[in-house]
py3Dmol code that shows the C-alpha trace and the ligand (Angstrom):
import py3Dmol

protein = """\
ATOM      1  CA  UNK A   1       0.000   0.000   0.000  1.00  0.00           C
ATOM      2  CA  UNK A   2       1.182   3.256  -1.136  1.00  0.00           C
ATOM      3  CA  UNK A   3       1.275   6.260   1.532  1.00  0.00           C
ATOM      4  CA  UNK A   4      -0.070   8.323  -1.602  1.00  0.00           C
ATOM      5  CA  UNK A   5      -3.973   5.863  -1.249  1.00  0.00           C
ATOM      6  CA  UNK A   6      -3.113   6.334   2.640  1.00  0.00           C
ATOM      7  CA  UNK A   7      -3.506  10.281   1.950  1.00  0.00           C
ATOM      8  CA  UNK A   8      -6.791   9.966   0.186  1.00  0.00           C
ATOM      9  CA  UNK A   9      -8.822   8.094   2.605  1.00  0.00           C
ATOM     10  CA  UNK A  10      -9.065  11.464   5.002  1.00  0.00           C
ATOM     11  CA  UNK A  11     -10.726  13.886   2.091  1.00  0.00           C
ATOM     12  CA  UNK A  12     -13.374  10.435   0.658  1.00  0.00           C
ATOM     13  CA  UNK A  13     -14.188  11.018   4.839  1.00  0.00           C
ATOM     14  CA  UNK A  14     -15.089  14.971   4.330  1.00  0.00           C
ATOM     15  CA  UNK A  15     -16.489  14.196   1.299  1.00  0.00           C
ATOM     16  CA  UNK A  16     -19.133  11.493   2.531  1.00  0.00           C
ATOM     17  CA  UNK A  17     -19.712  14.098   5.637  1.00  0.00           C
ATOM     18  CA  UNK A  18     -20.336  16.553   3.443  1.00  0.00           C
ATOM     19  CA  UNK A  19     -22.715  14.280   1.432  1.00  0.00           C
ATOM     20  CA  UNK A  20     -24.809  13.181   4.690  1.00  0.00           C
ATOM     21  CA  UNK A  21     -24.746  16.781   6.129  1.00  0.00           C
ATOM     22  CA  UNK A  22     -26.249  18.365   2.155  1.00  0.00           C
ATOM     23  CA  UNK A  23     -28.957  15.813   2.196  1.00  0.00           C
ATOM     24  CA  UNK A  24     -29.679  16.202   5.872  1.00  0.00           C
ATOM     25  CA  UNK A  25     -30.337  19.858   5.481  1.00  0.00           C
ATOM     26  CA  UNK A  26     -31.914  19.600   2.469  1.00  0.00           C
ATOM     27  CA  UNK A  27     -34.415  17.254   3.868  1.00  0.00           C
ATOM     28  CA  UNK A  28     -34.892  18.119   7.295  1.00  0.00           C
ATOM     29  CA  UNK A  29     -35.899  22.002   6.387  1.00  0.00           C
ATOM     30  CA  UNK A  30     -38.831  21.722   5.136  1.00  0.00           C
ATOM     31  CA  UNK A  31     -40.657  19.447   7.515  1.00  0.00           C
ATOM     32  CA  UNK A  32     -39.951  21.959  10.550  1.00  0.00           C
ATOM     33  CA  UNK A  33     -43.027  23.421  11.772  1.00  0.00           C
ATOM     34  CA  UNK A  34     -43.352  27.543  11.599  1.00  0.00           C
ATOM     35  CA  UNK A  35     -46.064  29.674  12.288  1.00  0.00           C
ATOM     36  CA  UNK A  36     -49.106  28.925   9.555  1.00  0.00           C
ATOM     37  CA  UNK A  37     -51.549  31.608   8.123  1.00  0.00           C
ATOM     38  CA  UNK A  38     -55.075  31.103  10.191  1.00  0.00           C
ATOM     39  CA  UNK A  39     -57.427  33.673   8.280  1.00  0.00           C
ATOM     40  CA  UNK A  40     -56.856  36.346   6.337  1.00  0.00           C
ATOM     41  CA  UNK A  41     -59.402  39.302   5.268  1.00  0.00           C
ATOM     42  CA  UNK A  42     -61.027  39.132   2.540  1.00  0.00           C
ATOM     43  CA  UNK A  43     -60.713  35.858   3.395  1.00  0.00           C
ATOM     44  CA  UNK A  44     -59.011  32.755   0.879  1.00  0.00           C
ATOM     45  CA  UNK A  45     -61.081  32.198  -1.769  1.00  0.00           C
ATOM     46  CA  UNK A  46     -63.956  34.208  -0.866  1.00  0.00           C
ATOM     47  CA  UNK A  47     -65.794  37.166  -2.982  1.00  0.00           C
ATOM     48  CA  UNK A  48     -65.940  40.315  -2.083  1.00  0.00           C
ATOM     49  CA  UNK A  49     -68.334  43.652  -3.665  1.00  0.00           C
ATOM     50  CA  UNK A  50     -65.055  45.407  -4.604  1.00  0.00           C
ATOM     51  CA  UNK A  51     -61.451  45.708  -3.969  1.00  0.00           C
ATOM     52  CA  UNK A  52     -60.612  46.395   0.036  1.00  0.00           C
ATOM     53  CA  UNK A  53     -58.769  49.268   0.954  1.00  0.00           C
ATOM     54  CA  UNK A  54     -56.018  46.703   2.564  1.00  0.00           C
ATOM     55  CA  UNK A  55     -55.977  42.913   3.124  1.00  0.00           C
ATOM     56  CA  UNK A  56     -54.992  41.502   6.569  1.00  0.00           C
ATOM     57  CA  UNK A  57     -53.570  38.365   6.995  1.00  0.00           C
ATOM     58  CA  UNK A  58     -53.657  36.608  11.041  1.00  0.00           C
ATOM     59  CA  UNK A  59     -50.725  34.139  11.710  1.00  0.00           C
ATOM     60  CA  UNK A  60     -51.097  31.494  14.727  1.00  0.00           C
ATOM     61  CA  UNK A  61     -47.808  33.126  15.832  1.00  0.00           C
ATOM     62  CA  UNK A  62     -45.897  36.727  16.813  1.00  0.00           C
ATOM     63  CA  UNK A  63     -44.096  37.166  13.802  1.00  0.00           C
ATOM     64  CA  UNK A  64     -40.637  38.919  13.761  1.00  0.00           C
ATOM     65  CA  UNK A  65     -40.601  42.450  13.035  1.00  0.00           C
ATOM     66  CA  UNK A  66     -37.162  44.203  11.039  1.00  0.00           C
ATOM     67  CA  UNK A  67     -37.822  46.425   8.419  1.00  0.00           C
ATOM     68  CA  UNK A  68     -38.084  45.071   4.895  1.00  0.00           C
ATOM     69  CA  UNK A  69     -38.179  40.869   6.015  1.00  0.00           C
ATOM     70  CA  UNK A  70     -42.668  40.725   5.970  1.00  0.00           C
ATOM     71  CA  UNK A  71     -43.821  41.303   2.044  1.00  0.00           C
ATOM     72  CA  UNK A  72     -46.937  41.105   0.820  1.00  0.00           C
ATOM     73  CA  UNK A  73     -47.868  41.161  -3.197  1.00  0.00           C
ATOM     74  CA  UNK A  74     -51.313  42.043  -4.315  1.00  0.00           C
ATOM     75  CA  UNK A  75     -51.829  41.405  -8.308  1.00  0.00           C
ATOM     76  CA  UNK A  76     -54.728  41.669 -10.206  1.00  0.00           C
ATOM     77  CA  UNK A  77     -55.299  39.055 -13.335  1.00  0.00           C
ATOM     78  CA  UNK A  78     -53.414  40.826 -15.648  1.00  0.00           C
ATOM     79  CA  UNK A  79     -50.541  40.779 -12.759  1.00  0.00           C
ATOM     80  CA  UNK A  80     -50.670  44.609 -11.706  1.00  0.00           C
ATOM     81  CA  UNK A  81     -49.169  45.524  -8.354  1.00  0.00           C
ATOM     82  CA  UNK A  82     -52.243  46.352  -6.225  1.00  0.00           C
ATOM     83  CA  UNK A  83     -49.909  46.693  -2.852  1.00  0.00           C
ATOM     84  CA  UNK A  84     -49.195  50.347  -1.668  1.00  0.00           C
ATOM     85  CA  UNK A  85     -46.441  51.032   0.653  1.00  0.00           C
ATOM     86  CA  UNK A  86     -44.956  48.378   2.903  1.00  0.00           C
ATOM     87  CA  UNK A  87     -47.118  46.314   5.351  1.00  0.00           C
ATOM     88  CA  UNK A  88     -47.803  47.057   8.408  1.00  0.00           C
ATOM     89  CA  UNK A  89     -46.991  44.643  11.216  1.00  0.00           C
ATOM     90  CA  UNK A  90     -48.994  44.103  14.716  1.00  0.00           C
ATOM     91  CA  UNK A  91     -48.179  40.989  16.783  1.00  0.00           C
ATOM     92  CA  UNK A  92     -49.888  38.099  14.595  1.00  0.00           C
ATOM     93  CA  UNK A  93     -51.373  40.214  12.222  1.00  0.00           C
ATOM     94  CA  UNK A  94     -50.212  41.873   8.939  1.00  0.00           C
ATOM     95  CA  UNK A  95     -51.710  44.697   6.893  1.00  0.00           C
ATOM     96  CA  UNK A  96     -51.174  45.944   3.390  1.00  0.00           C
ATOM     97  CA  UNK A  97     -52.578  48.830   1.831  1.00  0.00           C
ATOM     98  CA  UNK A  98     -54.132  48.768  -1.661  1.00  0.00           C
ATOM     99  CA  UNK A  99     -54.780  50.494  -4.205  1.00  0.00           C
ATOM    100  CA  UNK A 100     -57.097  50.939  -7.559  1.00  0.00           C
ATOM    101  CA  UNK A 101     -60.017  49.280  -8.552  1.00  0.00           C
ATOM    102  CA  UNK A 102     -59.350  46.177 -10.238  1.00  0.00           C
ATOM    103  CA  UNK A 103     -62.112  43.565 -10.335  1.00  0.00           C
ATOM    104  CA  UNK A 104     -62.017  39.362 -10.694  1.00  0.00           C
ATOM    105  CA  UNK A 105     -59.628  37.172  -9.521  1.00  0.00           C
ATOM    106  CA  UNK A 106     -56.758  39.391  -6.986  1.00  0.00           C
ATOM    107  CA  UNK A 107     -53.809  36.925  -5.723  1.00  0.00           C
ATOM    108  CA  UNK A 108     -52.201  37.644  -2.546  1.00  0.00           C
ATOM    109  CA  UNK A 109     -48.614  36.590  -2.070  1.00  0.00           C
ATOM    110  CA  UNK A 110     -46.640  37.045   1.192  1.00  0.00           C
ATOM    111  CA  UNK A 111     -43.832  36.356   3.277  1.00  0.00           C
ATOM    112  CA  UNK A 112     -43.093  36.747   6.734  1.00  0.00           C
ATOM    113  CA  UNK A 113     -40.488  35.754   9.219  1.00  0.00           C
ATOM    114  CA  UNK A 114     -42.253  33.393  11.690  1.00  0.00           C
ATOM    115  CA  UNK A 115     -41.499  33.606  15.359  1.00  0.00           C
ATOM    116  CA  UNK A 116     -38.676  30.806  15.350  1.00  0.00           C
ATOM    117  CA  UNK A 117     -36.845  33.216  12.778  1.00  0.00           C
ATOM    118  CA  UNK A 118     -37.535  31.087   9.686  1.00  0.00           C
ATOM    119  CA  UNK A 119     -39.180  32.845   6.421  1.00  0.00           C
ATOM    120  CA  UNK A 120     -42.568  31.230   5.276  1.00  0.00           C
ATOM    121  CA  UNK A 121     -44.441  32.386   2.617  1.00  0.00           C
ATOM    122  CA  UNK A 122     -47.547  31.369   0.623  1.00  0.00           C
ATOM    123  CA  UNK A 123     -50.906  32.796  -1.500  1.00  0.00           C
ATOM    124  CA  UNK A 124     -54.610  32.698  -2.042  1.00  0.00           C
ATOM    125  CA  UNK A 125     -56.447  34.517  -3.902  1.00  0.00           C
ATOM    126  CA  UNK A 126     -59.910  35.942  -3.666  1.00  0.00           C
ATOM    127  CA  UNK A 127     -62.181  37.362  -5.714  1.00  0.00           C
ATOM    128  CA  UNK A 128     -63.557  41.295  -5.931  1.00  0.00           C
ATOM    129  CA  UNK A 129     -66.289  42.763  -7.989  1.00  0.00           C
ATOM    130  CA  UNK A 130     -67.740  41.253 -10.986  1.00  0.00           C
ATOM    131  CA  UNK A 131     -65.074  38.338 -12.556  1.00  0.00           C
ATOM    132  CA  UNK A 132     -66.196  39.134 -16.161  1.00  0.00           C
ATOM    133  CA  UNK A 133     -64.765  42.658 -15.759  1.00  0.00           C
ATOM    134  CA  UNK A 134     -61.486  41.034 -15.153  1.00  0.00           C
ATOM    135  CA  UNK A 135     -58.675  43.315 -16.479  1.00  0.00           C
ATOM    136  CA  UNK A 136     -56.407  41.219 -19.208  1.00  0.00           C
ATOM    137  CA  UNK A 137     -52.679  41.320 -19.606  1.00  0.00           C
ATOM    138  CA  UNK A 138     -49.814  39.807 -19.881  1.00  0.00           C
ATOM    139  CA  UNK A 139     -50.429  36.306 -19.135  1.00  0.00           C
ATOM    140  CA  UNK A 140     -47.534  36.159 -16.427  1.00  0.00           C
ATOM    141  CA  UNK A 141     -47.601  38.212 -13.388  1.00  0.00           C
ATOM    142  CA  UNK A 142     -44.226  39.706 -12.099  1.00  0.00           C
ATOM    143  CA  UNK A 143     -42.909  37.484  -9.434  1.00  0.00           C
ATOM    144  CA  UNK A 144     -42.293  39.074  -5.987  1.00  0.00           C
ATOM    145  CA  UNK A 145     -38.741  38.116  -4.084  1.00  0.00           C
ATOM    146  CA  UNK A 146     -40.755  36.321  -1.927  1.00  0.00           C
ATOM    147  CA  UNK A 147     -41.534  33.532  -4.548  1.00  0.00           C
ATOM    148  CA  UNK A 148     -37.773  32.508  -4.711  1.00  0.00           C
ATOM    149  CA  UNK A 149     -37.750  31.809  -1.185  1.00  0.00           C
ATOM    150  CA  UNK A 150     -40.896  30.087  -0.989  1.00  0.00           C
ATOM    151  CA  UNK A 151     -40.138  27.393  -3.343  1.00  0.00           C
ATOM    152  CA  UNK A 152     -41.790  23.948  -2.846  1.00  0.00           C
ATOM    153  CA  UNK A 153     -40.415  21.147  -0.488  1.00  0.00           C
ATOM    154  CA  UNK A 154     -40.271  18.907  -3.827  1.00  0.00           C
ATOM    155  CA  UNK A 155     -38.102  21.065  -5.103  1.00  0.00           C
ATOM    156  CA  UNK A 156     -35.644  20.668  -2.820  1.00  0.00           C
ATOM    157  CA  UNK A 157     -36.191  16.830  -2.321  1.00  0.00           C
ATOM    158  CA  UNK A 158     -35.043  17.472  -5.853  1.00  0.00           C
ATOM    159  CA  UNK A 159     -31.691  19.332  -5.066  1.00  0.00           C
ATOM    160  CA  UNK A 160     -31.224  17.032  -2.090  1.00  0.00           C
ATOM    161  CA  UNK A 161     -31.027  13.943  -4.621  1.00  0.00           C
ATOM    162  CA  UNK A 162     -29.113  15.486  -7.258  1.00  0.00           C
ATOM    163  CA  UNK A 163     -26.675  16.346  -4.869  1.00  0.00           C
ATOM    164  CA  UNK A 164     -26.621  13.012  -3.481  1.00  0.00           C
ATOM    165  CA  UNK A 165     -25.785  11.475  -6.672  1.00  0.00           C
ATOM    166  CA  UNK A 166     -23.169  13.701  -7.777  1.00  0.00           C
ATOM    167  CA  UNK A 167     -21.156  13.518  -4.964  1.00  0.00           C
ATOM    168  CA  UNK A 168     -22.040   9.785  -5.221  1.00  0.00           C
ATOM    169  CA  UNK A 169     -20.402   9.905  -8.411  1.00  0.00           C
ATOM    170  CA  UNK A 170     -17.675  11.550  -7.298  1.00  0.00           C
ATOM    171  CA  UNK A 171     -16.883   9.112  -4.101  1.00  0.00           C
ATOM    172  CA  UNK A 172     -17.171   6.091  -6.856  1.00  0.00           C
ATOM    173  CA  UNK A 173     -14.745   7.988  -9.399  1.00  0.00           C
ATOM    174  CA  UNK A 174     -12.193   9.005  -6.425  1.00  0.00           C
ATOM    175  CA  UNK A 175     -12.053   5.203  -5.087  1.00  0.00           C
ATOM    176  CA  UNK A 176     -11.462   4.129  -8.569  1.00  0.00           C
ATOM    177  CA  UNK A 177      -8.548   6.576  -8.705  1.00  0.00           C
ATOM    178  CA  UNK A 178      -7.350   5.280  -5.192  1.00  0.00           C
ATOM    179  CA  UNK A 179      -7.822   1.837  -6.376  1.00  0.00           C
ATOM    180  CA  UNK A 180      -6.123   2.208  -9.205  1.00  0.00           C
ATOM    181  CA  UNK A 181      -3.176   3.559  -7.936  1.00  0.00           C
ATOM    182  CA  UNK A 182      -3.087   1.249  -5.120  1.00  0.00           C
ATOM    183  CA  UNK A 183      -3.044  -1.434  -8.620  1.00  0.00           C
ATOM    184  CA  UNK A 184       0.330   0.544  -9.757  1.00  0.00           C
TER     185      UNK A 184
END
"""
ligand_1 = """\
1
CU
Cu -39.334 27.265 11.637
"""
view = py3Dmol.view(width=600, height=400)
view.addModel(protein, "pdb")
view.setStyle({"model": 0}, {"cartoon": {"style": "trace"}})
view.addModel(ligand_1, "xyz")
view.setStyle({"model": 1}, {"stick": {}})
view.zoomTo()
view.show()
C-alpha cells in the first residue's frame, strides 16, 4: 500500500460528511413546523363587492418584526401591483394597503419571518367585484422576491437527490482513482 492511497482516505471522509450533512439539510428544512396563516381578510377564496382598501392576513404566531423581512404582493389578473407602501406589522397580524379598482380574480402573495426566525411564505387569492370585468394582460404576473424563497419542499427533495448522486459519483470515481493507484 502506497502512503499516496493512505492520503486519500481522510478527504473520501469529508467528502461522505459533506454528502450526509447536504442531504440532511436539504431534507430536514422543510418538515420543521413555523407559524401557519389562520385567516386572512377578505378571506381565501372568498368574494368580495369590490377591492378592500387593505388585506390583513392573522398568523397562529408573533411574527418577527425588522424592516423590509414581511412582504406582501397584491396582483390583479393581468398581474398589476395592487400593494401600496410596505405592510404594516402588529403581533400576529399583517396589513397591506391597496390600491385601484381592479375587479375578478386578486392573488395575494406574502412572506413573513415566523417567530422561530424562519421565512414562510404562501398565497390565495380571492375574488372582488364582478369576474367578467377582469382586467387582461400579460399572461404572467411579475414574481415578488418572496416567490424565490418560498419554493416547494419537492423542489428541494429534488436538489437534495441530485446532490446526493453527484457527490455519489464523485466518491465512486475518487475510489477508482485510489484503487487504481493502489493497482500501480
Ligand atoms: Cu421554523
Amino acid at each position: 500500500m502506497s502512503t499516496r492511497t493512505r492520503s486519500r482516505r481522510p478527504r473520501l471522509l469529508a467528502v461522505l460528511g459533506l454528502v450526509l450533512g447536504l442531504a440532511g439539510t436539504a431534507v430536514a428544512a422543510p418538515a420543521v413546523a413555523h407559524d401557519d396563516l389562520l385567516a386572512s381578510d377578505p378571506a381565501a377564496d372568498s368574494e368580495v363587492a369590490q377591492l378592500p382598501d387593505a388585506v390583513t392576513l392573522t398568523y397562529s404566531g408573533v411574527l418577527i418584526d425588522e424592516p423590509g423581512v414581511n412582504a406582501i404582493s397584491v396582483t390583479d389578473a393581468a398581474g398589476t401591483e395592487l400593494a401600496e407602501g410596505t405592510p404594516t406589522l402588529d403581533g400576529t397580524t399583517v396589513s397591506q394597503a391597496l390600491t385601484g379598482d381592479s375587479q375578478g380574480p386578486i392573488t395575494v402573495r406574502w412572506r413573513v419571518v415566523s417567530s422561530d426566525g424562519h421565512p414562510v411564505s404562501g398565497e390565495f387569492s380571492f375574488t372582488a367585484g364582478d369576474p367578467a370585468a377582469a382586467p387582461t394582460g400579460p399572461a404572467e404576473p411579475s414574481e415578488p422576491d418572496a416567490a424565490a424563497e418560498g419554493l416547494p419542499a419537492v423542489f428541494w427533495i429534488v436538489v437534495a437527490i441530485v446532490v446526493v448522486a453527484g457527490v455519489a459519483a464523485l466518491v465512486v470515481a475518487l475510489v477508482a482513482a485510489s484503487r487504481r493507484r493502489t493497482e500501480d
